[in-house]
GUPA-639052 format. One line per field, with one value per residue (C-alpha): x, y, z; residue number from 1; residue in one letter; chain. Coordinates in nm, 4 decimals. Layout:
<pts>
x	[X:...]
y	[Y:...]
z	[Z:...]
resi	[NUM:...]
resn	[A:...]
chain	[A:...]
</pts>
This chain:
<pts>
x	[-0.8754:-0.9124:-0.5316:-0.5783:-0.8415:-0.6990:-0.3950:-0.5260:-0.7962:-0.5149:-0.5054:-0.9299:-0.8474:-0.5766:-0.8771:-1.1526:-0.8746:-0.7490:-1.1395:-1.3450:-1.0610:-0.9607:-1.2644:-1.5452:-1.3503:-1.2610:-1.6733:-1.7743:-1.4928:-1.6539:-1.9725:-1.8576:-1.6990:-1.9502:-2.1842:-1.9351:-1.9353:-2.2608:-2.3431:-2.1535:-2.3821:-2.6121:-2.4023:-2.4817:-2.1308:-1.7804:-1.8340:-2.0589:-1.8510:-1.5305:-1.7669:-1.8439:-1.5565:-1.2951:-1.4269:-1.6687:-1.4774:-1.1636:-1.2576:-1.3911:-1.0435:-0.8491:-1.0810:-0.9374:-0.5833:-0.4802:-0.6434:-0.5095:-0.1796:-0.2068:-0.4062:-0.0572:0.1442:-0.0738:-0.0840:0.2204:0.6152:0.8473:0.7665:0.5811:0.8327:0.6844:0.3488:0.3658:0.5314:0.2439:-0.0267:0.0764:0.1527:-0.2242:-0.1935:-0.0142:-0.2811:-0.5448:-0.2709:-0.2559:-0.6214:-0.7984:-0.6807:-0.8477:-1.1382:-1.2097:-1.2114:-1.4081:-1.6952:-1.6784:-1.7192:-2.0150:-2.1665:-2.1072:-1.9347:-2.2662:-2.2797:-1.9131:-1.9580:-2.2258:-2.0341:-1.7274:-1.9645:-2.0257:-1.7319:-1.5929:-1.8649:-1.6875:-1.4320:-1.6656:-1.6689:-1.2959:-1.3640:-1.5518:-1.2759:-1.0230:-1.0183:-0.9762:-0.6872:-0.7557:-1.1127:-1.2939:-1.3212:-1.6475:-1.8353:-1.8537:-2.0998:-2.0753:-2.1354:-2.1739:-1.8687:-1.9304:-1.8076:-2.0583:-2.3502:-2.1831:-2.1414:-2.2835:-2.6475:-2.4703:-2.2372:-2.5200:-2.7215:-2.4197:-2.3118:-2.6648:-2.7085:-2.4048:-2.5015:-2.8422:-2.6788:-2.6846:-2.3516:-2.1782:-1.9431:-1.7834:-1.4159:-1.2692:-1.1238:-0.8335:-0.6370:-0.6471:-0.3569:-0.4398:-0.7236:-0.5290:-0.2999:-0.6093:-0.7301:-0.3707:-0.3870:-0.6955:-0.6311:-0.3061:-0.4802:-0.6154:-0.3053:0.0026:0.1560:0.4561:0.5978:0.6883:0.9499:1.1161:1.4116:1.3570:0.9863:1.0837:1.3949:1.1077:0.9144:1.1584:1.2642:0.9249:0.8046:1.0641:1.0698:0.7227:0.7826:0.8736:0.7695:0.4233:0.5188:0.7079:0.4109:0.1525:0.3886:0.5389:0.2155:0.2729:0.5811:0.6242:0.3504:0.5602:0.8998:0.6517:0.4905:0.1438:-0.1072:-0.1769:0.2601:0.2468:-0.0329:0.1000:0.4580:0.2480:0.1544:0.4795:0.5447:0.2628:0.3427:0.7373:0.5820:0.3625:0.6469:0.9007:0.7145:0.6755:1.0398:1.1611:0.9623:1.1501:1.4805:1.3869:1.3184:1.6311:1.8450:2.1081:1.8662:1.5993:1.8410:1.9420:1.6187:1.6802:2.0001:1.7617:1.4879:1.7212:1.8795:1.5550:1.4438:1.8148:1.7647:1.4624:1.6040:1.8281:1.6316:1.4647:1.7774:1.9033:1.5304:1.5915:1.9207:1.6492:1.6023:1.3052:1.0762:1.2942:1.4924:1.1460:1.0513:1.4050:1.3104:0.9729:1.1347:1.3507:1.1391:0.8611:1.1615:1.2393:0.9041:0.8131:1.0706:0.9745:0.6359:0.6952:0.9123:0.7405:0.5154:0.7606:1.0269:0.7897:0.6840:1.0345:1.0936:0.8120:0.7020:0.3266:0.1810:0.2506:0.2211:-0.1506:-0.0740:0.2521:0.0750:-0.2053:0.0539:0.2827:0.0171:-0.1787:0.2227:0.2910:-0.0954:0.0760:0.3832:0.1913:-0.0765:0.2505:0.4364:0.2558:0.1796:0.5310:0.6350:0.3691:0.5177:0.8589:0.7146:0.5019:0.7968:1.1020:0.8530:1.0186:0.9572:1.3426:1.3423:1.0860:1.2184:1.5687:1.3638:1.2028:1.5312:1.7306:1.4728:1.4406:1.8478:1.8554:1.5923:1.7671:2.0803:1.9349:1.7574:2.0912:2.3186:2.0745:1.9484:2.3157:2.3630:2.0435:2.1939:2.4626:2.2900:2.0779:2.4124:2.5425:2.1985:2.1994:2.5450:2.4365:2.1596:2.3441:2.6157:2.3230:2.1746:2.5083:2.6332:2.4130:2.5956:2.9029:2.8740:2.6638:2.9440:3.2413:2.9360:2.9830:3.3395:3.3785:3.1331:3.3022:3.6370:3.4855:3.3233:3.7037:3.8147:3.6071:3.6355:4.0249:4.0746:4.3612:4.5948:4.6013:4.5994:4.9840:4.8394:4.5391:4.7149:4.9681:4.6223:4.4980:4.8546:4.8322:4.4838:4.5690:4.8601:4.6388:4.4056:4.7361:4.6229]
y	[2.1237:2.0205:1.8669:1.7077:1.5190:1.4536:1.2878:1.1730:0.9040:0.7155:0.3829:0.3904:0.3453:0.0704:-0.1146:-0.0297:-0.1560:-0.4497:-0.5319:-0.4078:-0.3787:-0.0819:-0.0341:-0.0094:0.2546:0.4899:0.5005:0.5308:0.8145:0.9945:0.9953:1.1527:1.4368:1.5438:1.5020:1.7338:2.0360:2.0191:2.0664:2.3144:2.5065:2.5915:2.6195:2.9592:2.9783:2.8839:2.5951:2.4688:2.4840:2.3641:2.0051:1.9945:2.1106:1.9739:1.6750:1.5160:1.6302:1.5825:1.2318:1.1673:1.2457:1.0363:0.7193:0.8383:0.8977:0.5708:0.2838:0.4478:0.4452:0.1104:-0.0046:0.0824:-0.1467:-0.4199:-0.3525:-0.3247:-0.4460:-0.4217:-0.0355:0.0530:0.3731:0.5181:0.3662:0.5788:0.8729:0.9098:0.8698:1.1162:1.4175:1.4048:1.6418:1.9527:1.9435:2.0439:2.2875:2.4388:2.4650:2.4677:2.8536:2.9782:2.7782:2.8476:3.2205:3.1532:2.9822:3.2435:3.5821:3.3365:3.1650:3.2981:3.0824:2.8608:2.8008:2.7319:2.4552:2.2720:2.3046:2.1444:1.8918:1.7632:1.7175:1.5388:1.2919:1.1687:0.9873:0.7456:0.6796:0.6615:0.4146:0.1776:0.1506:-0.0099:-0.3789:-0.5810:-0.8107:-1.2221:-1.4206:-1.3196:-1.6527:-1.8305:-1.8600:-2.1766:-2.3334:-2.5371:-2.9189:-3.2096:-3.4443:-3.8298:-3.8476:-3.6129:-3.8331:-4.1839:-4.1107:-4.3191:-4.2372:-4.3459:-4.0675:-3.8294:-3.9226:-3.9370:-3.5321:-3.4753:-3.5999:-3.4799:-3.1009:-3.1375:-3.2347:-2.9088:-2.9361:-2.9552:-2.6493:-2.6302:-2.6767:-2.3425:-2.4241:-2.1015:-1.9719:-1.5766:-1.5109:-1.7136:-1.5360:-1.1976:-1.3103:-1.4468:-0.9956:-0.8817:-1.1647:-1.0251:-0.6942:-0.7453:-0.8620:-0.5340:-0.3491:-0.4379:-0.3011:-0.4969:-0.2426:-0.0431:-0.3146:-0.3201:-0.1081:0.0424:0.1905:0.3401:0.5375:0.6056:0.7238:0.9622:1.1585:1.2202:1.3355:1.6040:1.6086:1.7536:2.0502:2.2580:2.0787:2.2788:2.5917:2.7285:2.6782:2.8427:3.1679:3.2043:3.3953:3.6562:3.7069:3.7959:4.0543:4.1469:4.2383:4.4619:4.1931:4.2523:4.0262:3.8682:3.7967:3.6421:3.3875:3.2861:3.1963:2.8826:2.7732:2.7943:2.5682:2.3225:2.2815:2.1887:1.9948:1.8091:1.7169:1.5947:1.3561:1.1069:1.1895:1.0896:0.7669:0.6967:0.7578:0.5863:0.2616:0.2512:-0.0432:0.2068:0.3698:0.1625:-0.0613:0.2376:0.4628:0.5338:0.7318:0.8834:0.9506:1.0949:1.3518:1.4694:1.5553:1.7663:1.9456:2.0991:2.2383:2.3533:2.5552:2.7521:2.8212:2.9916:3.1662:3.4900:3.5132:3.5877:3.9185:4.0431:3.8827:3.7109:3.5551:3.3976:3.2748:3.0491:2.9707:2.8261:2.6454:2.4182:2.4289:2.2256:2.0087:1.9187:1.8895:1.6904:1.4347:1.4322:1.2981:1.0984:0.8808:0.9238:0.6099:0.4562:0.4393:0.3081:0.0085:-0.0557:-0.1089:-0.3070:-0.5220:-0.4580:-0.7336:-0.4782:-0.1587:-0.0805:-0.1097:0.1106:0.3723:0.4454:0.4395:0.6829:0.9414:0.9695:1.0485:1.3004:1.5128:1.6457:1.8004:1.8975:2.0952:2.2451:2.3108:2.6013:2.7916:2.7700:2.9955:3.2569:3.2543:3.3459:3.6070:3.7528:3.7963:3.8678:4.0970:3.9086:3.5888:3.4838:3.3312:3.1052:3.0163:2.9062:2.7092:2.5271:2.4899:2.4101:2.1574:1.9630:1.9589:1.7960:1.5257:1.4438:1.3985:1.1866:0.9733:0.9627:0.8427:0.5951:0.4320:0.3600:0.2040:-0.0061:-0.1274:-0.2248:-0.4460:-0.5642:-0.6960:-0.8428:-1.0255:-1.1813:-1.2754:-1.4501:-1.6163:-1.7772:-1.8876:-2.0699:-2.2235:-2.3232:-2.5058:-2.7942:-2.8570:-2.8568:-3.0915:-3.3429:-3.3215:-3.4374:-3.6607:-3.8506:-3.8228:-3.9491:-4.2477:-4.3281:-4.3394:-4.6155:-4.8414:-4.8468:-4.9165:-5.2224:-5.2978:-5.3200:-5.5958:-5.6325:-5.6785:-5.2876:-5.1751:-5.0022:-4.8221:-4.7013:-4.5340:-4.3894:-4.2125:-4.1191:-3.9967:-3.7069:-3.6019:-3.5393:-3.3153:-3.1745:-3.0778:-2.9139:-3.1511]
z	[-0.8176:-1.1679:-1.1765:-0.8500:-0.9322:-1.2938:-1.1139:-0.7799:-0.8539:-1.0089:-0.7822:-0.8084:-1.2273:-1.1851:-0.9530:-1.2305:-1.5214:-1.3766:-1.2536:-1.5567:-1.8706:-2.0122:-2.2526:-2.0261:-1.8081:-2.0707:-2.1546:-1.8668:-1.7954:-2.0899:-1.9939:-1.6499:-1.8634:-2.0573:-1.7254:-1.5701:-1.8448:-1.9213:-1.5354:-1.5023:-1.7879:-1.5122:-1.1987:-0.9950:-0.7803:-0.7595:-0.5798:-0.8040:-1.0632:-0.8538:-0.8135:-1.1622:-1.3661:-1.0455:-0.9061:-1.2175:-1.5076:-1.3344:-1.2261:-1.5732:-1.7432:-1.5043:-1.5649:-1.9653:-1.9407:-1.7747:-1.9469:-2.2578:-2.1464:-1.9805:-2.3269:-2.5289:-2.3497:-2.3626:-2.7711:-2.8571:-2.7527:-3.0077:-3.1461:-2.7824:-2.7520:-3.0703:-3.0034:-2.6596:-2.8510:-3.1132:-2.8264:-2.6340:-2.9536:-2.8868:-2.5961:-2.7671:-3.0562:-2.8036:-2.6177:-2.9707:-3.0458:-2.7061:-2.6398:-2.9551:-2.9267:-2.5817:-2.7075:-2.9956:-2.8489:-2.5030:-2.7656:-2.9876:-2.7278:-2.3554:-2.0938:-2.0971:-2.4021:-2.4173:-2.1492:-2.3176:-2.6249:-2.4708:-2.2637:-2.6132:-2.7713:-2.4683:-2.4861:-2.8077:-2.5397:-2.5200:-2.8784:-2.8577:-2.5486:-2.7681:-3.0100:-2.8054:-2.8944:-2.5803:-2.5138:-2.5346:-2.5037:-2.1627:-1.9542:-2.0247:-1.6773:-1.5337:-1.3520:-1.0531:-1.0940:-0.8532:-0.9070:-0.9338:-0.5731:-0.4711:-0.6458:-0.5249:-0.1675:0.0170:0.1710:0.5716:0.5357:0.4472:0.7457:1.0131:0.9046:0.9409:1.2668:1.3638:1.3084:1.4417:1.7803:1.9965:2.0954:1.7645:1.6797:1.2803:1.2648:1.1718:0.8586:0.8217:1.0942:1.1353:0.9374:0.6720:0.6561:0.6550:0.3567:0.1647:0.2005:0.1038:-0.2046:-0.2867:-0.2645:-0.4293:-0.7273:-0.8246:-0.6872:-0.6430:-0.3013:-0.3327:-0.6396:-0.3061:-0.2711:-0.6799:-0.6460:-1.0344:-0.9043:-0.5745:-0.8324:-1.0712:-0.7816:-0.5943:-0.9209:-1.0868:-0.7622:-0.7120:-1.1075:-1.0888:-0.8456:-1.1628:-1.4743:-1.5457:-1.3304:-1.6221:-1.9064:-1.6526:-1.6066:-1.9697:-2.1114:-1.7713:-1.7984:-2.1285:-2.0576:-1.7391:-1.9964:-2.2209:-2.4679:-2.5987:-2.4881:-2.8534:-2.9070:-2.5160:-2.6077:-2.9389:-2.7646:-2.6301:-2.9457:-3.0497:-2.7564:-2.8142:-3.1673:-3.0864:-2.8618:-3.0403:-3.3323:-3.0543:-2.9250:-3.1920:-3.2773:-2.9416:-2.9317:-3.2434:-3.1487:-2.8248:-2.9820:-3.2014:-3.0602:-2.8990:-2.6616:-2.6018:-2.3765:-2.1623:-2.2151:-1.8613:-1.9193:-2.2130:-1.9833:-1.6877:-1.9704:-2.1150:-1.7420:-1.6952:-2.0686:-1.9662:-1.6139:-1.8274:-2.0437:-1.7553:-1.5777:-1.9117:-1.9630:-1.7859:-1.9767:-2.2695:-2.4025:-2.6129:-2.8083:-2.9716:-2.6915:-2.5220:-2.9108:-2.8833:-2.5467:-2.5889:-2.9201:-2.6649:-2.4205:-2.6152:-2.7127:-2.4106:-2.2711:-2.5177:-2.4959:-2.1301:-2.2093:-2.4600:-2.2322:-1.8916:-1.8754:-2.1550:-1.9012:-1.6135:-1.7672:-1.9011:-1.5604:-1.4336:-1.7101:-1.8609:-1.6180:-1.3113:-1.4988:-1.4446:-1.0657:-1.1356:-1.2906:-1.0071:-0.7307:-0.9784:-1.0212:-0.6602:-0.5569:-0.8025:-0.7659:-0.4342:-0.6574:-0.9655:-0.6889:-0.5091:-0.8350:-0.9565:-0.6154:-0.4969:-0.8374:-0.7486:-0.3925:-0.5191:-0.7683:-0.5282:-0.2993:-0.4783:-0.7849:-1.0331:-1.2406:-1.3085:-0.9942:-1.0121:-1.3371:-1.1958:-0.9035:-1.1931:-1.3685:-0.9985:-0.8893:-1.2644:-1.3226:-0.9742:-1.0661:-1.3709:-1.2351:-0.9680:-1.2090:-1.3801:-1.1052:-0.9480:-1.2852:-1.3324:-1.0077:-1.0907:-1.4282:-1.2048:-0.9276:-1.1921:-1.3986:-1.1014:-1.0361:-1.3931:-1.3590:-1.0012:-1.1491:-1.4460:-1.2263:-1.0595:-1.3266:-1.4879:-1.1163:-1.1504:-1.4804:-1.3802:-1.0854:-1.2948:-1.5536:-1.2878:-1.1073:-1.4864:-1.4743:-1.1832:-1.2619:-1.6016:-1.4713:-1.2618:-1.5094:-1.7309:-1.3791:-1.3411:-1.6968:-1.6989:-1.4654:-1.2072:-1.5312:-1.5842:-1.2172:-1.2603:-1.5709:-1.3742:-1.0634:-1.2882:-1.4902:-1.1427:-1.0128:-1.3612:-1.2821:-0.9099:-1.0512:-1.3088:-0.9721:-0.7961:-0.5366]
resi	[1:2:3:4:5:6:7:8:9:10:11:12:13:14:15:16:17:18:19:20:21:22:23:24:25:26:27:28:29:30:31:32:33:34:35:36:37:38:39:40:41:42:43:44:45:46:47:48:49:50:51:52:53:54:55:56:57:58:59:60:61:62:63:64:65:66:67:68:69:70:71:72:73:74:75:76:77:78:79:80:81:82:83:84:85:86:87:88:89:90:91:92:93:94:95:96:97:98:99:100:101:102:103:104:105:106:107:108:109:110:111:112:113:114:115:116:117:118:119:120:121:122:123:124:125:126:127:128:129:130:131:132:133:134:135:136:137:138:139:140:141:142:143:144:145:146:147:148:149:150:151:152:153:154:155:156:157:158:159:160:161:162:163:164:165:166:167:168:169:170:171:172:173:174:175:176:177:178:179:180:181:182:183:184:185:186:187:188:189:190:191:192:193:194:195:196:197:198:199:200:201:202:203:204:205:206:207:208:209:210:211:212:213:214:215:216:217:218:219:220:221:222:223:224:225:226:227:228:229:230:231:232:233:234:235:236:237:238:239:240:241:242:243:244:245:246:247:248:249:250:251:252:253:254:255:256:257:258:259:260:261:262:263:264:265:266:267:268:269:270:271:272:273:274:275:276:277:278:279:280:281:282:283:284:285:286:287:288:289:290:291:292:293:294:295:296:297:298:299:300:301:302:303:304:305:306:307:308:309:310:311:312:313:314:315:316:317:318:319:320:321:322:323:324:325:326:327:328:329:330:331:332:333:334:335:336:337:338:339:340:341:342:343:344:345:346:347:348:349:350:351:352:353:354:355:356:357:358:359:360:361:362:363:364:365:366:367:368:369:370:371:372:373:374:375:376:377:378:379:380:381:382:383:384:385:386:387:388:389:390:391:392:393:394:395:396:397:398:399:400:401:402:403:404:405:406:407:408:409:410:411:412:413:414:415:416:417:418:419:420:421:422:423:424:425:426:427:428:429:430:431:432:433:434:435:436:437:438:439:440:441:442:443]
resn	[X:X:X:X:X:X:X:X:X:X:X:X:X:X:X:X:X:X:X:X:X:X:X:X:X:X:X:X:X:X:X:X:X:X:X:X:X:X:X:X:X:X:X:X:X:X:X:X:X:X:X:X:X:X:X:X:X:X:X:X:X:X:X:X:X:X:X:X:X:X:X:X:X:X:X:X:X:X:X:X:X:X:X:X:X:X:X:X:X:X:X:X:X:X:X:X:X:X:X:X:X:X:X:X:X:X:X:X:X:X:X:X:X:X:X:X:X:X:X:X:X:X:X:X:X:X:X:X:X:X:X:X:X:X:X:X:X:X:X:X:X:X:X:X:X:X:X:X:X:X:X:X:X:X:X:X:X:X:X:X:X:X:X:X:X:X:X:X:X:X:X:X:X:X:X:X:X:X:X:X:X:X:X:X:X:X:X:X:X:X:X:X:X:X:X:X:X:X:X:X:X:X:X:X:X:X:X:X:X:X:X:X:X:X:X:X:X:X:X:X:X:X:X:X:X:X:X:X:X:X:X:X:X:X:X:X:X:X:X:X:X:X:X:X:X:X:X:X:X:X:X:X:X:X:X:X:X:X:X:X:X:X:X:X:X:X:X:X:X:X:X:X:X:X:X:X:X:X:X:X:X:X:X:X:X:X:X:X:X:X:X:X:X:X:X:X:X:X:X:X:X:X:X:X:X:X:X:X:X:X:X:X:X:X:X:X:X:X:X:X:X:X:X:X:X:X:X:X:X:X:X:X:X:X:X:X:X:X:X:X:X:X:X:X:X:X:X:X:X:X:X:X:X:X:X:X:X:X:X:X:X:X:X:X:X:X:X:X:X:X:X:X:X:X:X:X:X:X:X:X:X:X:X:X:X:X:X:X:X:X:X:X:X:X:X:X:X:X:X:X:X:X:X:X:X:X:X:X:X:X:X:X:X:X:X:X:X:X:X:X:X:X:X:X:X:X:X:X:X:X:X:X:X:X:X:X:X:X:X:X:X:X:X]
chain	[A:A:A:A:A:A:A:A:A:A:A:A:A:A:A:A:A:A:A:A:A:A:A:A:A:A:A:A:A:A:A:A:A:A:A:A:A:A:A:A:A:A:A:A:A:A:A:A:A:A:A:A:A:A:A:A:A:A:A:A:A:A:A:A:A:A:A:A:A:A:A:A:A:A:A:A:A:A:A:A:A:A:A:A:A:A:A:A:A:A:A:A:A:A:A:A:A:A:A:A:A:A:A:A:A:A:A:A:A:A:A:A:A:A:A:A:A:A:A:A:A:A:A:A:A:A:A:A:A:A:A:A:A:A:A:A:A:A:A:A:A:A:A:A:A:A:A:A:A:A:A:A:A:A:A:A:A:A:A:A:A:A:A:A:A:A:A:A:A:A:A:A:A:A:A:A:A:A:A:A:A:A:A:A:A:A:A:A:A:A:A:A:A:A:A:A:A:A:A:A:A:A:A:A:A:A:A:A:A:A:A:A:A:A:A:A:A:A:A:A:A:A:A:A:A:A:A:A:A:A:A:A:A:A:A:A:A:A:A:A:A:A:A:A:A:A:A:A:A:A:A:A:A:A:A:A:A:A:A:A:A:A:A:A:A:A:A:A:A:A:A:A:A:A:A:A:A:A:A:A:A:A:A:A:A:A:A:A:A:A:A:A:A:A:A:A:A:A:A:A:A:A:A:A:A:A:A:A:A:A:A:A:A:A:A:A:A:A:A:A:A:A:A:A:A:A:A:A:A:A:A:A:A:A:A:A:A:A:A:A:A:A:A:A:A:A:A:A:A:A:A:A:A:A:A:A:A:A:A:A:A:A:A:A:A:A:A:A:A:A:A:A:A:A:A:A:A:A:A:A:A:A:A:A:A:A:A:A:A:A:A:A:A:A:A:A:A:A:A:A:A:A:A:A:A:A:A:A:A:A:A:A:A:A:A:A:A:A:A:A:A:A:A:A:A:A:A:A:A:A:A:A:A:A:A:A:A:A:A:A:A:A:A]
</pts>
């Protein structure tokens, strides 16, 4: 509940961004965190707490994660890949200290405690929120003024409207037809999310992998600490292979976003992207080959790797192919797709364990279904690079066209003016000149 409503209010923040700006949200986002723990203090059932820790904090988050994604892009341009890559190492700190905390406060505190402990320290988002400097001068209102027309026209047109519309029979013109008026509500609309990404060929690619990239990307960190108990680990060895993970993880991600900006990458990150997806299939198709301790340690070292350079690039990528002035739009339609994938990722897994009474095969679904995403980014990000060539190519030979026939237009009109300028006397010498250029043509 708590990822689905984490993921699925996406479109409502693009609406609240684009309406409202990005610092605003991420307050107000806070505040419905904090609301939501600190509820949940003095819930009495599991429904209760699936409304407060689900729905409120769940909500709360989402209004946090995408302004301060969408905020990045807006800041920065030139070093946005590290930018995004420093961002999110953010998110493996708290995987590395959230565990023991969690603990900490539960054996000090009791779980009541521990929520209005962590209601607290997630009210300091809205600290965070009031940070973020906003982008350009908010428009100064303007009020409405009569024009000099309006104050000059004549008092006999006053009185003949007037009379006209106290007249029984009179009926106003209807100004806008009925699908004007429908355009005007998709314009609108429009404005504060952009339907018409479902038409860029770079977003629907962006769209079809992460969905089906998503089936098995957090599967594999929500079974690791299980299954190593499942091969004989001890419960204390199990938990710490996830810090091992998170802090991989955490150094990664900043080093992908620099790698990602260097001038060889950053103009195919897609290719970049579309490997970092098939690296970590990769890794979980070759994790029940791992024996021992030891084997799942190595494991969960290229595993955060991998995951990490995942993240780092995942909204990187996405506005690479959009543009920032569409990406806040981008991002809510991205996310309320992928909730349905993230919610079936996990219970799938426990399906196949539950079946087959072992976890190796919902590693190697994990592994199957990422290597297949990857290489589907791969081969359809090249055949964009391609139609997007030939479009550049089409579009210069367009603008360079009305050069060319200006330039002969000029010819054509100089060879004219010597014509006239010559006189009769030079006529011979003139259709011999004309006689070369028509052989020169091949006509």
């Amino acid at each position: 509940v708590f990822f689905v409503f984490t993921f699925s209010p996406g479109p409502v923040s693009s609406i609240l961004v684009n309406r409202y700006g990005s610092r605003p949200v991420v307050m107000f986002g806070g505040l419905l965190c904090g609301i939501g723990m600190v509820s949940a203090a003095f819930c009495t059932s599991i429904l209760q707490l699936y409304i407060c820790v689900g729905f409120i904090t769940g909500f709360g988050l989402a209004l946090n994660l995408q302004p301060s994604v969408i905020i990045i892009g807006k800041y920065f341009l030139k070093r946005r890949p590290i930018a995004n890559g420093l961002a999110m190492a953010g998110s493996p700190v708290m995987l590395c200290t959230l565990a023991p905390l969690n603990q900490f406060l539960f054996d000090n505190f009791g779980w009541r405690g521990s929520f209005l402990i962590l209601g607290a320290l997630l009210l300091n988002c809205c600290v965070a929120g009031a940070l973020f400097r906003p982008i350009g001068v908010a428009k100064a209102s303007v009020k409405k003024q009569m024009t000099e027309e309006e104050k000059e026209a004549p008092k006999e047109e006053v009185i003949k409207v007037s009379t006209e519309m106290s007249n029984p029979s009179y009926t106003p013109a209807e100004t806008k037809t009925e699908e004007e008026e429908e355009k005007d509500c998709c314009e609108k609309i429009n404005n504060y999310l952009d339907f018409s990404l479902f038409k860029h060929r770079g977003f629907l690619i962006y769209l079809i992998g992460n969905v089906l990239m998503f089936l098995g990307f957090f599967a594999p960190i929500v079974f690791l600490a299980p299954y190593a108990k499942h091969i004989g680990i001890d419960e204390y060895s199990a938990a710490f292979l996830l810090s091992i993970l998170a802090i991989v993880d955490m150094i990664a991600r900043p080093a992908t976003g620099i790698i990602a900006n260097s001038k060889w990458v950053r103009p195919k990150i897609q290719y970049f992207f579309s490997f970092s997806i098939a690296f970590n299939g990769a890794c979980h198709l070759l994790c029940p080959l791992a024996s021992g301790y030891t084997g799942l340690v190595i494991y969960s070292i290229f595993f955060g790797l991998a995951f990490g350079m995942v993240c780092a690039m995942l909204f990187e990528t996405l506005m690479d192919l959009v543009g920032a002035a569409r990406f806040t739009s981008a991002v809510g339609l991205v996310t309320i797709a992928e909730c349905c994938t993230i919610l079936l990722g996990p219970p799938i897994g426990g399906t196949l364990i539950d079946t087959f009474g072992d976890y190796k095969y919902m590693f190697i679904k994990c592994g199957a279904v990422m290597v297949l995403a990857g290489t589907f980014l791969f081969i359809m990000n090249y055949y964009n690079y391609r139609m997007l060539a030939k479009e550049e190519k089409k579009r210069k030979a367009k603008e360079e066209d009305p050069k060319i026939i200006r330039t002969e237009n000029e010819d054509k009109s100089n060879w004219k003016k010597e014509a006239q300028k010559d006189g009769p006397e030079l006529q011979p010498l003139r259709d011999e000149r004309e006689g070369l250029k028509t052989e020169v043509n091949g006509t």
